[in-house]
C-alpha positions, 0 to 999 in steps of 0.5 A: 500784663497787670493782671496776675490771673492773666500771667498765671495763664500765660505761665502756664502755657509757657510751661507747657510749650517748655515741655514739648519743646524738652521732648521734641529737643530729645526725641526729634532732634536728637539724630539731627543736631550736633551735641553742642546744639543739643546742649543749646536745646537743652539751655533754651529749654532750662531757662524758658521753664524756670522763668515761666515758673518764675512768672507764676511767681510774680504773679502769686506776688502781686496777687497776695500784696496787691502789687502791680507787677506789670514791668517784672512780668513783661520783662521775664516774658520779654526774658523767655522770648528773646533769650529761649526763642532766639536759641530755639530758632538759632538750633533749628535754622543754624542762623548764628548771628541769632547767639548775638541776641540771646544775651538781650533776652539775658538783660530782660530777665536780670532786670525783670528780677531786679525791678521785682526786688524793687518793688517788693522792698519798696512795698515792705513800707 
């Protein structure tokens, strides 16, 4: 994912599948899973929009200083699939032993940001 029109889009629909994924979570599920798992929702939810929108900045970024910002986005991506999708699946499928690989989808989006600070300091010279 170098090319930021590219992350653009993909933020995009993430943000929209972060949407139906809030309204299903408070509408369909809501008499089907406990409060905690609710709240598991409601988590993998808030950390799948706010990094997509986080994408659309990266993307913004390497766009207005001709940055290559190919490692940030594909990190925040990884971030959203691993940590969002494995609380996602772990609500709907009550698989546990998936909690044990949230935190890894947590690492990505920690470095995801860490590499973009990188790369901006390095580009401010």
């Amino acid at each position: 994912m170098s090319n930021p029109k590219i992350i653009l889009a993909v933020a995009a629909f993430l943000l929209a599948i972060a949407v139906a994924a809030g309204a299903f979570g408070a509408h369909a599920l809501k008499n089907t899973l406990s409060a905690e798992r609710i709240e598991t929702w409601q988590t993998a939810v808030q950390y799948h929009a706010w990094h997509a929108l986080g994408l659309m900045l990266i993307a913004l970024i390497g766009a207005q200083f001709q940055m290559v910002v190919t490692w940030p986005a594909s990190l925040i991506l990884s971030g959203i699939l691993i940590f969002s999708g494995s609380l996602y699946i772990l609500c709907l499928s009550g698989a546990s032993w998936l909690g044990a690989i949230t935190p890894i989808g947590g690492v990505a989006f920690i470095a995801g940001w860490i590499l973009l600070g990188v790369q901006v300091l390095r580009n401010a010279y």
